[in-house]
C-alpha positions as CSV (number, residue, x, y, z in Angstrom):
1,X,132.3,106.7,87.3
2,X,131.1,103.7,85.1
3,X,127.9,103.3,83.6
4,X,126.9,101.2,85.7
5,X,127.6,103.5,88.6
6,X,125.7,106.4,86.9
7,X,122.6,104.6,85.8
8,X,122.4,102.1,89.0
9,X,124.5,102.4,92.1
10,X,124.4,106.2,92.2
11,X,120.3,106.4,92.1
12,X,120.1,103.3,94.4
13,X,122.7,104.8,97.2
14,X,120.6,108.1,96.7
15,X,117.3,106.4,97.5
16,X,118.9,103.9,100.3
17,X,120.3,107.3,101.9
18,X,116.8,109.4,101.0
19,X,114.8,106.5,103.0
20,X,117.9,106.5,105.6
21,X,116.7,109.9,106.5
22,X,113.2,109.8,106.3
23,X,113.2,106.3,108.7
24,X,115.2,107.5,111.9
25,X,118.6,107.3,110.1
26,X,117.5,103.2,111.1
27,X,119.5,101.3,107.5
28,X,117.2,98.6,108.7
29,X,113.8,100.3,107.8
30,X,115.5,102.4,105.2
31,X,115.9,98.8,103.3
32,X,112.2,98.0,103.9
33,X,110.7,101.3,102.8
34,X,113.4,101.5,99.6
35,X,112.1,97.9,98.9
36,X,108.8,98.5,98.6
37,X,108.8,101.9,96.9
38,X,111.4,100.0,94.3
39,X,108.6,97.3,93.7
40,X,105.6,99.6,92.9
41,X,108.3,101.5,91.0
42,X,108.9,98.4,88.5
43,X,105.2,96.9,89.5
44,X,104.0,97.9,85.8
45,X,106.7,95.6,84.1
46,X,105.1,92.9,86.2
47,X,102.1,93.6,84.2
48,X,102.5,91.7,80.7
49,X,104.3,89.3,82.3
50,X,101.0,88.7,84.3
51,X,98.9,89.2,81.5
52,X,100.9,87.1,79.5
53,X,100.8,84.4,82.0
54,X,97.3,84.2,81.7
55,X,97.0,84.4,77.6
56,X,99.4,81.1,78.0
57,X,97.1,79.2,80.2
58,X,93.6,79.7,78.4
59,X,96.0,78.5,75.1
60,X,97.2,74.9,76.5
61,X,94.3,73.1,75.2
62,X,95.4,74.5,71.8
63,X,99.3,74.1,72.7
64,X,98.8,70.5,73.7
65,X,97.3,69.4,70.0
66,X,100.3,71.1,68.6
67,X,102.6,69.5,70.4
68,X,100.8,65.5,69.4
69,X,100.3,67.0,66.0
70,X,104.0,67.9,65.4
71,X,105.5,65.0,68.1
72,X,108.3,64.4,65.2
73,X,108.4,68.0,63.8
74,X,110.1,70.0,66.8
75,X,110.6,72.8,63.6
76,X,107.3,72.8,62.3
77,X,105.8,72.4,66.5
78,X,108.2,75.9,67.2
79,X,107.1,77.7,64.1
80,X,103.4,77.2,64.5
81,X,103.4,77.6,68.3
82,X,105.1,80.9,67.1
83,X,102.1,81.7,64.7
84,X,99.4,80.9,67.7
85,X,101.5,83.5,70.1
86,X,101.3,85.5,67.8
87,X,97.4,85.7,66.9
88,X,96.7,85.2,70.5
89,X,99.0,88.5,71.4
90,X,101.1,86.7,73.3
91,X,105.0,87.8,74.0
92,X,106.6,84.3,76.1
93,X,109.6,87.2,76.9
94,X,107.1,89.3,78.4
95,X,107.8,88.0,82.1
96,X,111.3,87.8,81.7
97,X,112.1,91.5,82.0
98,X,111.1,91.7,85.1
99,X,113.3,89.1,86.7
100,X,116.2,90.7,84.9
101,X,115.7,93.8,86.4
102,X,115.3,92.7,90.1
103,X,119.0,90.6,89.2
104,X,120.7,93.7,87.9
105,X,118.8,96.5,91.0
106,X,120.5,93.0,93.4
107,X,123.8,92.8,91.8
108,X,123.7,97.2,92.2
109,X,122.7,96.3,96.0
110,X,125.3,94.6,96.6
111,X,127.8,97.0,95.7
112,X,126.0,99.4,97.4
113,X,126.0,96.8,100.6
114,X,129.5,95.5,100.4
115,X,131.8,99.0,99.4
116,X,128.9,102.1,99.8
117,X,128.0,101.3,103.2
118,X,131.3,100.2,105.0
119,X,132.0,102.8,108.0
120,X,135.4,101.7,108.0
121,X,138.4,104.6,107.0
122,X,137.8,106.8,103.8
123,X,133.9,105.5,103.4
124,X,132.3,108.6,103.7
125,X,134.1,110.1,101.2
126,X,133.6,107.3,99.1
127,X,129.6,107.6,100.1
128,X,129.3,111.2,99.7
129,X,131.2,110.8,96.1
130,X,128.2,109.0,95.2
131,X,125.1,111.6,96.7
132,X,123.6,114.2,95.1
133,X,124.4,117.5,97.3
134,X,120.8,117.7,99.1
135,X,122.0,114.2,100.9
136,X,125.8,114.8,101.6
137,X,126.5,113.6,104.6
138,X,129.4,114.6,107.3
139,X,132.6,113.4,107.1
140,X,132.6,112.3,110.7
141,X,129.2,110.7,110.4
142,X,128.3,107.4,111.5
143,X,125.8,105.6,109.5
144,X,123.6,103.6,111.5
145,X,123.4,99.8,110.0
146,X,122.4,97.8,112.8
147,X,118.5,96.5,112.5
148,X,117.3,94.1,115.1
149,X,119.9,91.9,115.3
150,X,121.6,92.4,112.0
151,X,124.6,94.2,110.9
152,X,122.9,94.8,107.3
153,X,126.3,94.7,105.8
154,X,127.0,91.4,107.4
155,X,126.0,88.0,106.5
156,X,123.0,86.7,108.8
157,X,124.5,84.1,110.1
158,X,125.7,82.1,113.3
159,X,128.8,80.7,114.0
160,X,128.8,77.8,117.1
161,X,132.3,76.1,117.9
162,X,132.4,72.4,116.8
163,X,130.5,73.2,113.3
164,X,132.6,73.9,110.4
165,X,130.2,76.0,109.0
166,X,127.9,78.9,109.3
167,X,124.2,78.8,110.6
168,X,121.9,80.8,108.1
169,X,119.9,82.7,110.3
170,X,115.8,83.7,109.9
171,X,115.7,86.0,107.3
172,X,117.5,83.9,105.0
173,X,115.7,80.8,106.1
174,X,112.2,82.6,105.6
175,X,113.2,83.9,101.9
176,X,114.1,80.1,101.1
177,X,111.0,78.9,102.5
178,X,108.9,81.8,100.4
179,X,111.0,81.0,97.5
180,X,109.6,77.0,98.1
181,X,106.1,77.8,98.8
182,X,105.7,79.9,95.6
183,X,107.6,77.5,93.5
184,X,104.7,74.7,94.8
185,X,101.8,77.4,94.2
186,X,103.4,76.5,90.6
187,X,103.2,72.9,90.8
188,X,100.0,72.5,89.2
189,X,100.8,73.8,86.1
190,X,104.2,72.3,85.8
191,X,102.2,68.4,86.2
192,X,99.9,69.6,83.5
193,X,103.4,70.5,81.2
194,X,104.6,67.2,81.9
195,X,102.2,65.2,81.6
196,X,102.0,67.0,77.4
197,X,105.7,66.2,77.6
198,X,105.4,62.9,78.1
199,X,102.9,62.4,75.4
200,X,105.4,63.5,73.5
201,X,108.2,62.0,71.4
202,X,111.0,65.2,71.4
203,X,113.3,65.7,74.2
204,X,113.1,69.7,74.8
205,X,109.8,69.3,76.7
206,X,111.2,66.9,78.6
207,X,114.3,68.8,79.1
208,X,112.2,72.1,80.2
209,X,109.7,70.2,82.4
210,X,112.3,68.7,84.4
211,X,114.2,72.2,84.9
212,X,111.4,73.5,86.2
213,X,110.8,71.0,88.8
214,X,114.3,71.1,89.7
215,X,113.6,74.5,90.7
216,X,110.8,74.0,93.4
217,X,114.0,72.7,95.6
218,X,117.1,74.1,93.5
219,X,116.0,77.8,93.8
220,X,115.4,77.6,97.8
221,X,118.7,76.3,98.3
222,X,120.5,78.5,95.8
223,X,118.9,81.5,98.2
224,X,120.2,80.2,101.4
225,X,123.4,78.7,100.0
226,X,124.5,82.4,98.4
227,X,122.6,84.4,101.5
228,X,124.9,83.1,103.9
229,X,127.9,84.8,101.8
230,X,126.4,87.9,101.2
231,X,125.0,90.9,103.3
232,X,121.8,90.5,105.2
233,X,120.7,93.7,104.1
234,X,120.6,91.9,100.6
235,X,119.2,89.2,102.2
236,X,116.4,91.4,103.5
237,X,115.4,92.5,100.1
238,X,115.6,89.2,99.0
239,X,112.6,88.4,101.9
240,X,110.9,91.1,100.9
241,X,110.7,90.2,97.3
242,X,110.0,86.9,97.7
243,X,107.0,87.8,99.7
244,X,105.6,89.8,96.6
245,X,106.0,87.5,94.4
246,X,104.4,85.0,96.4
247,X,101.5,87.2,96.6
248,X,101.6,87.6,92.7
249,X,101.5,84.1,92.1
250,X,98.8,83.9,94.6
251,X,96.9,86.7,92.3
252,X,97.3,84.3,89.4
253,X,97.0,81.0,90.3
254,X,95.3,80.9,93.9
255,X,97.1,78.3,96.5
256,X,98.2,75.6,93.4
257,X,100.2,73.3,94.5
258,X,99.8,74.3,98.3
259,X,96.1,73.6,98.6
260,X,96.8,70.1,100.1
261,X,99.3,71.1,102.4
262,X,97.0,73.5,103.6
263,X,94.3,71.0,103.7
264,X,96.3,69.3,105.9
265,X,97.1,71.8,108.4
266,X,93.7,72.5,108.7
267,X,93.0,68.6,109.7
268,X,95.8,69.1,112.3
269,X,93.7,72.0,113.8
């Protein structure tokens, strides 16, 4: 075995397998229970990246008379923005650990998904290469992977005869739609960065600003473009986390950027 193996796919196959049993030997609710115990495992690295988060918005008063004060000085507007982070106790890398993470435990997943999980020939040799003894299974053991009406090592998709390509199906559909809504719960804050930018002579804000409102529709898409190519039990993960991080960002910031949308739903009541 790799390191990768050892340090990831072997504990993550144990746990899939641990919930496996624990849930009805149903893969379907082993992925929702292993889901959520993974995200209060990592839930204190979300922590400075929340507390961060907040540091950064009581200092964009301060940020934004910086950034007029140094309009021509993108050196001098970088080193004391530095300085302020750092008497404020800020760390702008704080939130990016825990992104990493999920990418990496996703990346693991799908392994796990895609060559772990297959019922097909030698698998559970392969599988039981990779349990600890308590959770060897069988050779001539059937692992159950069917959840509602997913295959969780299939793609959730449809396929109807006169279209070239494949249907995403619900799950991926709802992460997409999660991945939207929290991206406009960030809306608010990404006018108030580009309006600074603007005011602004130097290009990188510019640059940055418009990258991040690229993602309210680029990220969406990039989740239903790549779910429709990879296992739906991935994809159900991907739901699942989506759903806390919407409700983080709801923690932080309240509705944003969805408060008129809302509103209007409300009209239409």
């Amino acid at each position: 075995m790799n390191i990768f193996q050892i340090a990831l796919i072997q504990p993550l196959t144990n746990g899939l397998i641990l919930f496996y049993n624990l849930l009805w030997q149903n893969m379907g609710l082993a992925i929702i229970g292993f889901s959520l115990f993974l995200r209060f495992a990592t839930n204190p690295l979300t922590k400075p990246y929340m507390a961060s988060m907040k540091k950064i918005k009581e200092v964009e008063p301060l940020i934004k008379k910086l950034k007029l004060k140094y309009a021509k000085d993108q050196k001098g507007l970088m080193a004391a923005q530095t300085e302020l982070y750092k008497q404020k106790g800020i760390n702008p890398s704080a939130g990016c650990l825990p992104y990493i993470l999920n990418i990496v435990i996703m990346i693991a997943l799908f392994n796990v998904f895609t060559h772990v999980l297959s019922t097909n020939g030698d698998s559970m040799s392969k599988l039981n290469a990779l349990l600890y003894t308590p959770l060897k299974m069988s050779e001539n053991a059937n692992l159950n992977t069917g959840f509602l009406y997913l295959d969780v090592r299939k793609p959730d998709i449809f396929n109807f005869s006169g279209i070239p390509f494949p249907i995403p199906g619900p799950f991926i559909i709802l992460a997409g739609l999660l991945q939207f809504f929290s991206a406009k719960m960030m809306a608010p804050i990404v006018k108030k960065e580009e309006k600074i930018a603007k005011e602004t002579k130097g290009q990188a804000d510019d640059m940055a600003v418009a990258m991040q409102s690229s993602m309210v529709y680029t990220f969406p898409l990039m989740t239903i473009f790549f779910g429709v190519k990879f296992p739906s039990g991935l994809a159900l993960y991907w739901l699942l986390f989506s759903v806390f991080q919407m409700f983080q960002q709801y923690k932080s910031s309240g509705w944003g950027g969805l408060t008129p949308l809302l509103n209007k739903l409300r009209l239409l009541k």
